[in-house]
C-alpha positions in Angstrom: 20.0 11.7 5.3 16.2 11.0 5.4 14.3 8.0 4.6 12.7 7.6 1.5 8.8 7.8 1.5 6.5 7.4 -0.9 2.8 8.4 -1.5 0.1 6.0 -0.2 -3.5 5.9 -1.0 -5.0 4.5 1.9 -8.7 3.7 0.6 -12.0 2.3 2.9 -15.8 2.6 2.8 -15.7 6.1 3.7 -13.4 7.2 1.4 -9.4 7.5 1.1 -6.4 9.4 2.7 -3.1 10.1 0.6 0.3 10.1 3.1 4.1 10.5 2.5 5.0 7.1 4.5 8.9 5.2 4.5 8.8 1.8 3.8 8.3 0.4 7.3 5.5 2.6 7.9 3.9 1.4 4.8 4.4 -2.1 6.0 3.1 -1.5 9.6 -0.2 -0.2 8.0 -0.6 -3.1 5.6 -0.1 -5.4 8.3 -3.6 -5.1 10.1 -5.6 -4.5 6.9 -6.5 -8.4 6.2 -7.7 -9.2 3.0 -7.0 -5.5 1.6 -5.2 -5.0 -2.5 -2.2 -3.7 -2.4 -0.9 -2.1 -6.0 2.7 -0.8 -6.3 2.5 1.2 -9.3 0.3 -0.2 -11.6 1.1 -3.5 -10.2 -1.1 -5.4 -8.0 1.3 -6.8 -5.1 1.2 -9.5 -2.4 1.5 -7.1 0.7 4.7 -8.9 2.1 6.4 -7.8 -1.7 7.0 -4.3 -0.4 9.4 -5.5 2.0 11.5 -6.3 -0.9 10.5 -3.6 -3.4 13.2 -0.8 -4.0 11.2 1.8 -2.5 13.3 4.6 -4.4 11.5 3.2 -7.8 8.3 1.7 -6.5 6.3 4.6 -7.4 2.9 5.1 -5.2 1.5 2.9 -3.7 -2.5 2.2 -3.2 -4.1 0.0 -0.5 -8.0 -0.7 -1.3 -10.3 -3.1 0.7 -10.3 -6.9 -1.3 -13.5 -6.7 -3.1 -15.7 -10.0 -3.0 -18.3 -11.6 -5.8 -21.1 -13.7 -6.2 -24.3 -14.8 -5.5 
């Protein structure tokens, strides 16, 4: 039996990829993206939530750089 993936929007300031990724791939990526949003379906996440998520159910997933305000 295969792993369950899911679809992950992988956005940056060029503009974003869409892959099929398991859970631990999802994770690995995460890992090195400091700072970055992390939604799990409309949701927005800590990154170390998806570890726990039911990734059967979590629905897609969306990683986007943290966007910063002010003057």
């Amino acid at each position: 039996m295969s792993e369950i993936t899911t679809s992950v929007m992988i956005a940056d300031r060029t503009g974003h990829t869409t892959l099929q990724l398991t859970q631990q791939e999802t994770l690995e990526r995460v890992a090195g993206m400091e700072g970055a949003w992390v939604f799990a379906g409309d949701r927005m996440v800590q990154p170390g939530d998806l570890a726990e998520a039911d990734w059967a159910t979590v629905g897609a997933v969306r990683v986007l750089p943290g966007i910063v305000g002010g003057i």
